[in-house]
N, C-alpha and C positions, 0 to 999 in steps of 0.2 A: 815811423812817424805816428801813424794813427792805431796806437794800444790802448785799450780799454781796461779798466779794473774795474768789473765789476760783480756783487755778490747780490743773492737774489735775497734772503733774507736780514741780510747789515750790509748798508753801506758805507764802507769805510772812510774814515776822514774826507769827508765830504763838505765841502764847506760852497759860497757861493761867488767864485772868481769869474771875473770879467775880465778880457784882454787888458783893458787900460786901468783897472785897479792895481793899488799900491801891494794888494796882497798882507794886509796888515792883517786880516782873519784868516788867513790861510796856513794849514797843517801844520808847515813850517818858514817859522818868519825870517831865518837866514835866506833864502832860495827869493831869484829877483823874481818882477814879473814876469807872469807867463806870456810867452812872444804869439800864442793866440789859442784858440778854444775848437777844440775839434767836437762837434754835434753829432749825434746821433742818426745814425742816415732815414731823411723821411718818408722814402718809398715804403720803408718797414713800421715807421710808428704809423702809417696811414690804416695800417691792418689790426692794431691794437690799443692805442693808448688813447683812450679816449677820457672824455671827464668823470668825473667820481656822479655817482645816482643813475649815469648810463643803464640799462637792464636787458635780459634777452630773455625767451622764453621757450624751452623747448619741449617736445615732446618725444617720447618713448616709441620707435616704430618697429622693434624688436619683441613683442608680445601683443596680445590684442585688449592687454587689459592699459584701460585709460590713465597714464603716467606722463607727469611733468614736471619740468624741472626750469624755477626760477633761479636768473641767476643776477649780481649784482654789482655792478663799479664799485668798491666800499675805498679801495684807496690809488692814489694817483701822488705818484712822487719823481718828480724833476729836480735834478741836483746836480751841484757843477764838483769836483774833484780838484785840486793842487797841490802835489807834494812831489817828492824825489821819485816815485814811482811813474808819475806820469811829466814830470818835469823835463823840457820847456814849457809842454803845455797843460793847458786845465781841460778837464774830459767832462762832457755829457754823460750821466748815469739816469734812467727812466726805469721805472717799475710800475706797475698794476697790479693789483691783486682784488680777486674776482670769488663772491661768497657764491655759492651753489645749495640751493636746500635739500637737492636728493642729499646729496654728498654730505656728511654728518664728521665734525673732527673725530681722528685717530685715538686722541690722549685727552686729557684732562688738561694736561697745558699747552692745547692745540685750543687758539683763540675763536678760530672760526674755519668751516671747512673753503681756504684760500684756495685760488686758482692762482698759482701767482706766476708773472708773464715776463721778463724783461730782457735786457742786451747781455749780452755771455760778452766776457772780458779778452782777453789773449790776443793769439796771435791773426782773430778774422776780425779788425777794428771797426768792431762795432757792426758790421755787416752781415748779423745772425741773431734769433731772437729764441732765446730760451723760454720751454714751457717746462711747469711741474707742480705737486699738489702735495698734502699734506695728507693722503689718502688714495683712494682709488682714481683719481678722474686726471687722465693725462699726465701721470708722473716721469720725471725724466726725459724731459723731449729735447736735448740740448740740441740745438744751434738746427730745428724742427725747419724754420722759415728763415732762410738767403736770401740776399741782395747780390747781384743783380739773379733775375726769378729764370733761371739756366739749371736745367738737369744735373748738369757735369759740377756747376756750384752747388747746390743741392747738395750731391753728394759728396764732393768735398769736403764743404763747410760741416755736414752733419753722422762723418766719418762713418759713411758708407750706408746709415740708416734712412736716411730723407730720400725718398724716390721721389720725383716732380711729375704727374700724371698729365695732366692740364691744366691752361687756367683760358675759364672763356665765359660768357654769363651762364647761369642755372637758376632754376627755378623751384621755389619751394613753399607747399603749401600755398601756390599763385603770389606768391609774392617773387620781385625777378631779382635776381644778386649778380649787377657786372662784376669783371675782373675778380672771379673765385679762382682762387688757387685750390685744386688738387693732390692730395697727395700722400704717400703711406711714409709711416714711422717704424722702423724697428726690423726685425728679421723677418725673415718671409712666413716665416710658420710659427709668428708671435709677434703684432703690428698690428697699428693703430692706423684708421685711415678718414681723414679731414678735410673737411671744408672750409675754406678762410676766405669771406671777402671784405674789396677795400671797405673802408669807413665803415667796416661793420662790427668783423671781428667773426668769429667763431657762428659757422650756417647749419656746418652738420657736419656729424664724427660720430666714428665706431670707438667705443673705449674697450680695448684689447683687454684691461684689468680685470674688467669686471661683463666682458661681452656685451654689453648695453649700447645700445644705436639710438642717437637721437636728432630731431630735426627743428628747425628754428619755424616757431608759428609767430613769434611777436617780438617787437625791439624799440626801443627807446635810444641814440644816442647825443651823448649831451657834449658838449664842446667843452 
């Protein structure tokens, strides 16, 4: 019932279905209406998807020289889906994409160095959130953060990469972060390891890429 089609950088035939609309803008105008609208689970968008100008600020605790790194909301996209793929119903699609200024684009038609965040499509409906970058900062982290926040999900959802460590308050820089999710990415001898909390988003992280450790000294989030 609850399948997602979702791509991080095109979303597909996305159009914006309501249960009770006639579906006359949608994908395809054979197919009746959609018999209801499956949402994106919001235990998980609590931890990421916040409004566009949001800002965090981090610093570098991996060397003793003075390093930081602003980073940016630049885009926030909510969008609904109806076509034969997801028909009966029309699906929640959400994405974020988050500018970084250490992080510099890859290419030349790399717009800006994106963090870009959102729901993995398949068979874990909607109940996992994709991380990855356009460069060195957190690339390929599929299905990094489950719902419900269970080890055994973890690693199910994030096919045997996602360890769940903790989630309990921490403090950083004196500033205090309830409900921080804990937790490594990737193989044991090449992995990523993160701090996520609610309403906040991204507190602290080892980036495996590039060995860089950094920690949250200032945040802005905007609704």
């Amino acid at each position: 019932m609850k399948k997602f089609i979702f791509s991080f950088l095109i979303l597909l035939c996305i159009t914006q279905c309501k249960p009770d609309d006639d579906c006359s803008d949608c994908t395809d105008p054979t197919l009746p209406p959609p018999t209801d609208t499956i949402f994106l689970n919001q235990n998980l968008k609590n931890f990421y998807f916040f409004g566009e100008g949001s800002w965090w600020v981090y610093k570098r605790t991996d060397t003793n020289a003075v390093v930081y790194d602003t980073s940016r909301l630049v885009r926030s996209v909510q969008q609904f889906q109806y076509s034969r793929l997801t028909a009966p119903f029309a699906v929640e699609n959400s994405e974020v994409g988050i500018e970084h200024n250490y992080y510099k684009p890859t290419s030349s038609i790399a717009a800006s160095p994106f963090l870009t965040r959102g729901v993995r499509p398949s068979s874990f409906d909607g109940n996992a959130i994709d991380m990855g970058s356009n460069g060195k900062l957190l690339p390929s982290l599929r299905n990094f953060l489950a719902y419900p926040f269970d080890s055994t999900i973890f690693q199910s959802k994030g096919f045997g990469k996602s360890i769940l460590l903790d989630i309990k308050t921490y403090n950083f820089n004196n500033i205090q972060f309830d409900s921080t999710i804990h937790l490594f990415y990737g193989k044991p001898e090449y992995r990523s390891e993160i701090w996520i909390s609610k309403d906040v988003g991204l507190t602290k992280y080892f980036n495996v890429e590039d060995s860089t450790a950094w920690e949250i000294v200032n945040y802005e989030i905007k609704l």
